[in-house]
C-alpha positions as CSV (number, residue, x, y, z in Angstrom):
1,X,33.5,238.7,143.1
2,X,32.2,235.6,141.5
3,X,28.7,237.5,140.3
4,X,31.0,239.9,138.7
5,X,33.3,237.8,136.8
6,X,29.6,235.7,135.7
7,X,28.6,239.5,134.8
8,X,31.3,240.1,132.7
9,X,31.1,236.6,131.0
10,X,27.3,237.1,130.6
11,X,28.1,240.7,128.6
12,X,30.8,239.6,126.4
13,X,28.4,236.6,125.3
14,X,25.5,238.7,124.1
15,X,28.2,241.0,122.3
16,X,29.8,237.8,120.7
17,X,26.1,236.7,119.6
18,X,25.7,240.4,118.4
19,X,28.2,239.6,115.9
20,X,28.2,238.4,112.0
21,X,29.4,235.1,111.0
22,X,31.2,232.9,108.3
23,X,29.4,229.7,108.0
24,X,29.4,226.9,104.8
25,X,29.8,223.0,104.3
26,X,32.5,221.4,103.3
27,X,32.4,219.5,99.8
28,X,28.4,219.6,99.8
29,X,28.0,217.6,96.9
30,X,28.5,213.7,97.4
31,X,29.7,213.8,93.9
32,X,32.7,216.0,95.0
33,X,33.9,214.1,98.0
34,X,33.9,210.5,96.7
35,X,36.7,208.6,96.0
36,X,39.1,210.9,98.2
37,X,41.6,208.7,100.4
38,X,41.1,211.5,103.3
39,X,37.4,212.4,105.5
40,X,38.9,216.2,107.3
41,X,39.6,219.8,106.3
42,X,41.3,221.8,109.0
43,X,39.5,225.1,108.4
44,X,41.3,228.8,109.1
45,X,39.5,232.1,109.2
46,X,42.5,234.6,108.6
47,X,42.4,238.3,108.9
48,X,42.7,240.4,105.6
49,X,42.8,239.2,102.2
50,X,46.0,236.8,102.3
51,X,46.4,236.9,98.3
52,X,47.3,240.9,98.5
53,X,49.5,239.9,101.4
54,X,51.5,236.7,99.7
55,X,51.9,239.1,96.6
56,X,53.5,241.9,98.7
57,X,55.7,239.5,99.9
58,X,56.2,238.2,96.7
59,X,57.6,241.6,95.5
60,X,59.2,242.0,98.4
61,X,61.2,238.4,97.9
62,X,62.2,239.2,94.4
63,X,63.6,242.3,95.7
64,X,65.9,241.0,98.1
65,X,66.9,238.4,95.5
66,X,67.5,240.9,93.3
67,X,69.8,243.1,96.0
68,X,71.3,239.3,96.7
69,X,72.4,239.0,93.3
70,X,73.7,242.1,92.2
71,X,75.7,242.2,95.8
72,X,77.6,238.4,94.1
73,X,77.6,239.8,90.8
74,X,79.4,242.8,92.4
75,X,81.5,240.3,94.3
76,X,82.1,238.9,91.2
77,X,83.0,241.2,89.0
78,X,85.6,242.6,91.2
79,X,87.3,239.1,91.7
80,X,87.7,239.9,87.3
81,X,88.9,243.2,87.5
82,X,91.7,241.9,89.4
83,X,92.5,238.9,87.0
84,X,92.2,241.1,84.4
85,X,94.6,243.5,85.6
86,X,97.0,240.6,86.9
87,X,96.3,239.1,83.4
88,X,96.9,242.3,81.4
89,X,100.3,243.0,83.4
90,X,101.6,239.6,82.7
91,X,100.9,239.8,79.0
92,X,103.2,242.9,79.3
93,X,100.4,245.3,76.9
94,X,98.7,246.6,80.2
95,X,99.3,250.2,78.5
96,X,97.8,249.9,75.1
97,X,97.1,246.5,74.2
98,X,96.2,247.4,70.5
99,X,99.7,249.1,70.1
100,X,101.5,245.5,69.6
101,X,98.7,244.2,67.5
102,X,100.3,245.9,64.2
103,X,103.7,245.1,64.8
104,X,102.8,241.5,65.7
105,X,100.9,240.8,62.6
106,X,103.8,242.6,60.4
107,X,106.6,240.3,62.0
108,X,104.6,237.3,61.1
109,X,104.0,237.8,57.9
110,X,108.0,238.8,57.5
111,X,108.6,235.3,59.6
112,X,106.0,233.3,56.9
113,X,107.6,235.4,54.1
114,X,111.3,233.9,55.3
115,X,109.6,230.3,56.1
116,X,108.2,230.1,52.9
117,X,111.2,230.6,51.0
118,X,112.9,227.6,52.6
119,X,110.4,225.4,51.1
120,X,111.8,227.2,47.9
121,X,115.0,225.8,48.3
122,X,114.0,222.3,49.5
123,X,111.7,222.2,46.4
124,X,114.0,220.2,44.2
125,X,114.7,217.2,46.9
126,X,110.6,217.2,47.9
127,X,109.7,216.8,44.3
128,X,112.1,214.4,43.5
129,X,109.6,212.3,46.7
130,X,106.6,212.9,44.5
131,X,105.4,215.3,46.8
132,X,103.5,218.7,45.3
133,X,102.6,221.8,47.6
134,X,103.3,225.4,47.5
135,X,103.4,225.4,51.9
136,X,105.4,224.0,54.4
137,X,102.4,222.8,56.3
138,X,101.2,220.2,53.8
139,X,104.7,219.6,52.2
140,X,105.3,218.1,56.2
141,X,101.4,215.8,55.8
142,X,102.4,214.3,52.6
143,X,106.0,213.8,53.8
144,X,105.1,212.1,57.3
145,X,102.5,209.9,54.6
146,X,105.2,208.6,52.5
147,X,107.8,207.8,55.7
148,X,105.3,206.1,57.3
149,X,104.2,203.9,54.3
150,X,108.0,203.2,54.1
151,X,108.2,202.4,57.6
152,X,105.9,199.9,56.8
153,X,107.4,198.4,53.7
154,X,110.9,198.2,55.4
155,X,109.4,196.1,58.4
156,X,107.9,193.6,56.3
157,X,110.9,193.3,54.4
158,X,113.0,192.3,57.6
159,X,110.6,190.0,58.8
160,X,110.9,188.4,55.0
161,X,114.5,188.2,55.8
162,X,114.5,186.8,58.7
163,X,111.9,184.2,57.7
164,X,114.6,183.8,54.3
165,X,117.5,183.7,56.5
166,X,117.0,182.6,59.9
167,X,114.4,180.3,59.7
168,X,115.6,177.2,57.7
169,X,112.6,175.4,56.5
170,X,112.4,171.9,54.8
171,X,109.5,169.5,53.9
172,X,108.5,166.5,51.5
173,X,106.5,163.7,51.1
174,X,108.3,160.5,53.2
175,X,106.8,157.1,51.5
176,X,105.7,154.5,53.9
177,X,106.6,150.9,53.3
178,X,103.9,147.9,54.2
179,X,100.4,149.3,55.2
180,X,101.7,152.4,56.5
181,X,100.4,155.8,55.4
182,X,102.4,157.8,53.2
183,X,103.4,161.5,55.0
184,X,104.1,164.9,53.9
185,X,106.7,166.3,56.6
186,X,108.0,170.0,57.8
187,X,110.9,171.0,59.6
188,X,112.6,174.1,61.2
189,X,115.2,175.0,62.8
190,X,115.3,178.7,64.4
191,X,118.6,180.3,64.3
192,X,118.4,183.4,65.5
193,X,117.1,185.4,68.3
194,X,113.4,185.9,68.1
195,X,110.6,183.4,68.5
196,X,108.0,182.7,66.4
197,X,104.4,181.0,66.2
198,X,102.7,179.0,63.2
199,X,99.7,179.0,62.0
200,X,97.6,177.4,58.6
201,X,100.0,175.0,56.4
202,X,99.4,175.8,52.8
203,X,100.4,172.8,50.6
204,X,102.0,173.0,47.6
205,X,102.4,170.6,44.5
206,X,104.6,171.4,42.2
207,X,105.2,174.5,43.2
208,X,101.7,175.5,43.2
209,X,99.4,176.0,46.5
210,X,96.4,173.7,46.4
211,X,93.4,175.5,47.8
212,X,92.2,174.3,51.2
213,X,89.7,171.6,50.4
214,X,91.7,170.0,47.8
215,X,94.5,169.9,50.0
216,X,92.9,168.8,52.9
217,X,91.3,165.6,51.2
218,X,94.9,164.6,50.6
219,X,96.4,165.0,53.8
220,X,94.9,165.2,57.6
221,X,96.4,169.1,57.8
222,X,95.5,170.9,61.3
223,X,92.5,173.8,61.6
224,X,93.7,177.2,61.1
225,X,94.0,178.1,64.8
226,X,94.9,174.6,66.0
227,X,98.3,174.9,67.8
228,X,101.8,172.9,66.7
229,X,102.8,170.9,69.6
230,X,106.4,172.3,69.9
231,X,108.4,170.6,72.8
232,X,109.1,173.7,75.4
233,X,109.5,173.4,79.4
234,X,106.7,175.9,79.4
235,X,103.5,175.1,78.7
236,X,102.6,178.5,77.0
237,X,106.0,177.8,74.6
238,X,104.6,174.7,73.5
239,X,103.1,176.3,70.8
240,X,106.2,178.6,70.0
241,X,109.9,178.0,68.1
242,X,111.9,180.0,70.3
243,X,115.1,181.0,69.5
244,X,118.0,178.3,68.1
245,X,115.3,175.6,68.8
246,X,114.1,172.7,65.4
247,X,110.9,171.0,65.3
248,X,109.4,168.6,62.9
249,X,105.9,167.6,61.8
250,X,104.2,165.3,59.8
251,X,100.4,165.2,58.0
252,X,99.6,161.9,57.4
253,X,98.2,160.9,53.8
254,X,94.2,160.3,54.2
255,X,94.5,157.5,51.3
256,X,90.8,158.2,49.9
257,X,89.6,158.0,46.3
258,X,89.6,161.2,44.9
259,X,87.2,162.7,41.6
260,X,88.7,162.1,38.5
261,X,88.0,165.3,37.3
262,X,89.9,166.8,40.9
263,X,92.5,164.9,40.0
264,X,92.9,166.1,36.4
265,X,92.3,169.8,37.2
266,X,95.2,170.0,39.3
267,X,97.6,167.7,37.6
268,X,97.4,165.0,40.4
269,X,98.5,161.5,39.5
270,X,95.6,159.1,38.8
271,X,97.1,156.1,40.7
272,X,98.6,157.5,43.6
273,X,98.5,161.3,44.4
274,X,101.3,161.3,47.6
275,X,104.0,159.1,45.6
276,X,104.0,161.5,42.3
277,X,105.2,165.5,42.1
278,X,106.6,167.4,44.2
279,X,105.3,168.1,47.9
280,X,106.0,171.3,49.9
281,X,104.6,172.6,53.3
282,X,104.4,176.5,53.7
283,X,102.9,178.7,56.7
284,X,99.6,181.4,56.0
285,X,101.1,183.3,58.9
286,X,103.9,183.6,60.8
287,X,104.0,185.6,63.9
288,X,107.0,187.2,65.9
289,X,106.0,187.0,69.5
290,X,109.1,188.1,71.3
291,X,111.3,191.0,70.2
292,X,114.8,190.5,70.1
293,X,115.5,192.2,73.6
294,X,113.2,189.3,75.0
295,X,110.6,191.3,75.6
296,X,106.9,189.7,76.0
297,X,103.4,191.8,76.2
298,X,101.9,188.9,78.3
299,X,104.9,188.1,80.5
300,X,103.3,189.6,83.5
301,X,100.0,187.5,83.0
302,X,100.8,184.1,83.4
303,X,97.4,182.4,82.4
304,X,97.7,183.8,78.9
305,X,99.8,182.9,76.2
306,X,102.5,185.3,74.2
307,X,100.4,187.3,71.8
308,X,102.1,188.4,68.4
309,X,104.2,191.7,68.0
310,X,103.6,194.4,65.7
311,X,106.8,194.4,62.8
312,X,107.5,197.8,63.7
313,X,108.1,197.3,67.4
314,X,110.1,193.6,67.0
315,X,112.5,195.5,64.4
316,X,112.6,198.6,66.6
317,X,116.0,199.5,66.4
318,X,116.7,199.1,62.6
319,X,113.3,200.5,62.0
320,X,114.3,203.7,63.6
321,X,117.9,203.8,62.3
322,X,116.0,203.3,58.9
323,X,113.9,205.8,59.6
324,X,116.7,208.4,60.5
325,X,118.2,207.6,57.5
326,X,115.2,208.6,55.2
327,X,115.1,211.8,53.2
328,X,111.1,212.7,54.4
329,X,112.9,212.4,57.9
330,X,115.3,215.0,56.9
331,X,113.1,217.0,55.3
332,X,110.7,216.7,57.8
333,X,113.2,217.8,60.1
334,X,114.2,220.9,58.1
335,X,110.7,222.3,57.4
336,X,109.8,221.9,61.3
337,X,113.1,223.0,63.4
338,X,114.5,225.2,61.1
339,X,115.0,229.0,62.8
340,X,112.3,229.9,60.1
341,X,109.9,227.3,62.1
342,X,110.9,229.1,65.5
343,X,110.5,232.3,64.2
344,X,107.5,231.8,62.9
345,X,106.3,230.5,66.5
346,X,107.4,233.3,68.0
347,X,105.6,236.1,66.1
348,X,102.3,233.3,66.3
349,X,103.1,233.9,69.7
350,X,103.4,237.5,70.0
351,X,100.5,238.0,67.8
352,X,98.3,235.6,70.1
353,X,99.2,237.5,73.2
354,X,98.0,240.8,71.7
355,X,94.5,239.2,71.3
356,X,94.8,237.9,74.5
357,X,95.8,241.5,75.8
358,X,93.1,243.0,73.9
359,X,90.7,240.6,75.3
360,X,91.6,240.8,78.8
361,X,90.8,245.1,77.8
362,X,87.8,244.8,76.7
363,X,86.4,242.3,79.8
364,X,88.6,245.2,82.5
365,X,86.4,247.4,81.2
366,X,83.3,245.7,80.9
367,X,84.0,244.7,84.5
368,X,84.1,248.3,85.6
369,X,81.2,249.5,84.0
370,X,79.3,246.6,86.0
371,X,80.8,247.4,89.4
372,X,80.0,251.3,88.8
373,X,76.5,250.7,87.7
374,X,75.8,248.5,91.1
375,X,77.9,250.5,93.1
376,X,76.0,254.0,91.9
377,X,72.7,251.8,92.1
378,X,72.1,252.4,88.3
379,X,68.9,250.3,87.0
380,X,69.0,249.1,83.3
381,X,72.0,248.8,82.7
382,X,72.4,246.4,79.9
383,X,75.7,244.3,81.6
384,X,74.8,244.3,84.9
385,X,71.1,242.9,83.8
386,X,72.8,240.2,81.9
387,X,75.1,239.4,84.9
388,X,72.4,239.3,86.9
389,X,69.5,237.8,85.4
390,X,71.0,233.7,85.4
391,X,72.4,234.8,89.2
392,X,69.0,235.4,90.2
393,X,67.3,232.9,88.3
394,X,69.9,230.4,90.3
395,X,68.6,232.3,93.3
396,X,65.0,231.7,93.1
397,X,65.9,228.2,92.4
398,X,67.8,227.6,95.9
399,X,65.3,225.6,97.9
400,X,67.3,227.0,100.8
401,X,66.0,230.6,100.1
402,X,62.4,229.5,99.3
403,X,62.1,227.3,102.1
404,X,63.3,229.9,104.4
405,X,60.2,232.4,102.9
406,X,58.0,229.6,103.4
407,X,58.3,229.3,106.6
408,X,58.1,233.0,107.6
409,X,54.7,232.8,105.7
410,X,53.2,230.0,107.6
411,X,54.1,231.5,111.0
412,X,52.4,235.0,109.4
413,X,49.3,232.5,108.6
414,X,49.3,231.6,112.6
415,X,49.4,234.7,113.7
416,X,46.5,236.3,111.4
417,X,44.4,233.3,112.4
418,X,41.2,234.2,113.9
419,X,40.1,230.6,115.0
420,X,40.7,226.9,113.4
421,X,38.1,224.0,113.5
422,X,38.4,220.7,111.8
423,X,35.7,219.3,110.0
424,X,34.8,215.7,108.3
425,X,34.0,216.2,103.9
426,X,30.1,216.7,104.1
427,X,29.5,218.5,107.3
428,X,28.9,222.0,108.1
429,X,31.2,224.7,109.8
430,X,30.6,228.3,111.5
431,X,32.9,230.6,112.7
432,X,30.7,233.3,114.9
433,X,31.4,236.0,116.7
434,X,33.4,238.1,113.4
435,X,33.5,241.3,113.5
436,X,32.6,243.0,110.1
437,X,35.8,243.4,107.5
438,X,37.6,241.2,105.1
439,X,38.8,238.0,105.7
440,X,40.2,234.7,103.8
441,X,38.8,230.9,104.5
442,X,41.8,228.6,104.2
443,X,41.2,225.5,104.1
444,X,43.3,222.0,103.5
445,X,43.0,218.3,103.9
446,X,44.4,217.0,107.1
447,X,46.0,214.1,104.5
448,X,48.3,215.8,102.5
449,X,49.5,212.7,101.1
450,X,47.5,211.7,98.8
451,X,45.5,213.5,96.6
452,X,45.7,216.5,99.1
453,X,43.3,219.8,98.3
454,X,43.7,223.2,99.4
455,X,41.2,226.4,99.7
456,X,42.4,230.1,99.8
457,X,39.3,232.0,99.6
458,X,38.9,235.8,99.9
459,X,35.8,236.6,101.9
460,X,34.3,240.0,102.6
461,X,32.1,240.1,105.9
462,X,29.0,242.2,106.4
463,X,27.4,242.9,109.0
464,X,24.8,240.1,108.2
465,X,27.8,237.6,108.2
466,X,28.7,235.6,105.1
467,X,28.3,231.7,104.0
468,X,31.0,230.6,101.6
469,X,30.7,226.5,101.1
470,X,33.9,224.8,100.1
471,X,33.5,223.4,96.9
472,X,35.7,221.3,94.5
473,X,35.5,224.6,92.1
474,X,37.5,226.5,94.3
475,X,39.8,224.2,95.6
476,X,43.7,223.1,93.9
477,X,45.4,220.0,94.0
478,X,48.2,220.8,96.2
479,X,49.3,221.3,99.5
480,X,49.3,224.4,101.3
481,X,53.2,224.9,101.3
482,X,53.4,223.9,97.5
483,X,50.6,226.4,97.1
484,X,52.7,229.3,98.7
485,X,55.7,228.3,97.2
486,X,54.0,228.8,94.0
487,X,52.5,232.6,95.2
488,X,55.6,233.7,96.8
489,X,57.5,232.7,93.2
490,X,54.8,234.9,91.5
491,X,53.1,232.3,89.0
């Protein structure tokens, strides 16, 4: 039994000598192979020529991503027919959506017709505003621009009554005796509801301010931002008058020499400038930082001070009874809620729906010509090709799908291998024992990590065998998977 088997052996060796080979070296030239971070090429004799066969399945991939997208554009398309109709029946034109579309334009122009006429009528009382137009539209944009400005002139003319009338302000010059310092003085006394912050004295003499400087070589007068120490039980008051409270301050006379020419430019006695004229203290500015309901924007944040409130929001209340009271708000009024306003509306409306129902037509049956073309398996057609070109695009772009084809193709590789060997860069290889046909040498750095190489080389073996070296020439800079993702994508 044991001769027999060593028979058997002894036969089927001097067939496989018999045979043709594939034989070559692996990067022969130095030149080729230096530098590289990696010394072995795992080498692959496959059966049949593997680019025909990654470009069949290329065609055949495309294909079923094609099928896969027109079956979701289908999907698709039939999820909008069904809005569409659901759209169409609520719009109430589902019959004939281009029926309305007269009638809707013809009962606007009667409803503009009507509207414009009102602004006929309130044409005497809007001119006598200053206000030109020949629409409602802009008779309502110049209006709201001339209530606003008033808005604005009526707040700061309550805050200059309140300051007038509520705020009772006194100051002079009080003349020290002895070696004392002469000192200009302020007082106030709050008597009414709101609270209020001061900031930059102005000084005047003789009823004339005295610009900064010149002032400010007179008397020590605080920075612009430097708090008044106002007595308050809170220490973020300190620097406010609130409401029925007085406070009283004094600037102390510097008693330096002043210019001659200073002194004559602005009237200022020679000998002594504090003891002569007449001395008065008014503010830059004067904030409002509570409203009169009490209300505070930093109450709730305790390590900040009260900022200043706009004049529109501290004088809400008479601001808006103000503004009620304005013609433009009248006017305004009249030109917006009128019935002519509302009926106007309503045909906009009505016209705006019969776009919408027209629309909401036109995508129905758009929508049905797409699902009848897939359905009947109709190439070419125009909207089913722009449906489904981005959905296939997105498709071959799912590394889900391409991963999937990759890895059918590299178990097809293993099963079309003939035999594998491993080789260092500058040695020699030999597959023997091939029978006669065509073939492909793949070949690939056992490092793909770095600088990785790859070899796919068609080979047709005679009957005298073939040598086919693997050169730098014929190699890519990739891995093998990148390299079949790139076939199986067709570029």
């Amino acid at each position: 039994m044991i001769a027999r088997v060593a028979v058997v052996i002894f036969v089927l060796a001097l067939t496989a000598c018999g045979k043709p080979s594939v034989s070559g070296r692996v990067l022969p030239e130095i030149t080729n192979r230096a530098g590289l971070p990696w010394h072995d090429v795992e080498i692959r004799l496959l059966r049949g020529n593997l680019a025909e066969q990654l470009q069949s399945i290329a065609v055949k991939y495309r294909g079923e991503l094609a099928d896969e997208a027109r079956q979701r554009v289908l999907e698709s398309a039939k999820g909008d027919e069904a809005a569409s109709t659901e759209a169409l029946h609520h719009l109430g034109a589902a019959g004939s959506p281009r029926a309305c579309l007269a009638t809707a334009e013809a009962d606007l122009a009667a409803a503009r017709r009507r509207y414009d006429s009102l602004l006929s009528q309130l044409a005497p009382r809007i001119a006598a505003l200053g206000v030109t137009t020949d629409s409602p539209a802009s008779a309502i944009e110049q209006l709201r621009g001339l209530m606003q400005t008033k808005l604005e002139n009526e707040a700061r003319r309550l805050r200059d009554e309140y300051l007038r009338t509520q705020l009772q302000q006194q100051s002079g010059v009080v003349l020290a005796t002895g070696r004392a310092m002469d000192r200009l003085c302020w007082s106030v006394q709050n008597k009414h509801d709101l609270a209020v912050q001061f900031r930059g004295p102005i000084v005047l003499y003789n009823g004339h301010p005295l610009p900064d400087p010149v002032a400010s070589r007179i008397w020590g007068l605080p920075a612009l931002e430097k708090p008044l120490r106002i007595p308050s039980g809170n220490r973020f008051d300190s620097d406010i008058l609130l409401p029925g409270a007085s406070f009283e301050t004094c600037f102390y006379a510097r008693g330096g020499l002043l210019p001659r020419d200073l002194l004559d430019n602005y009237g200022l006695s020679t000998d002594n400038p504090t003891r002569s004229g007449e001395w008065r203290v008014q503010w830059q500015t004067i904030d409002f930082v509570r409203s009169t309901d009490g209300e505070n924007p930093s109450a709730n944040n305790h390590d900040a001070p009260p900022k200043p409130i706009p004049l529109q929001k501290v004088f809400a209340d008479r601001i808006r009874q103000f503004q009620a009271e304005s013609e433009e708000a009248k006017l305004i009024e009249l030109l917006s809620s009128s019935q002519g306003t509302q009926a106007v509306r309503q045909a906009e409306g009505a016209l705006l729906a019969c776009h919408r129902a027209i629309e909401q037509e036109k995508i129905y049956q758009d929508t049905t010509r797409v699902i009848q073309a897939i359905e009947e398996k109709r190439t070419g057609e125009f909207a089913v090709e722009v449906r489904v070109r981005p959905m296939l695009t997105q498709l071959a772009r799912d590394p889900a799908h391409l991963s999937k084809r990759v890895d059918e193709t590299v178990s097809m590789l293993d099963r079309l291998t003939v035999s594998r060997q491993q080789h260092a860069a500058g040695e020699a290889f030999q597959f023997t024992g091939v029978d006669p046909g065509r073939y492909t040498l793949v070949a690939r750095s056992t490092n793909e990590q770095m600088k990785p190489k790859v070899w796919l080389i068609p080979l047709d073996v005679s009957e005298r065998g073939t040598t086919q070296d693997l050169i730098a020439a014929t190699s890519r800079n990739a891995t093998l998977r990148s390299t079949l993702e790139t076939m199986l994508q067709g570029s």
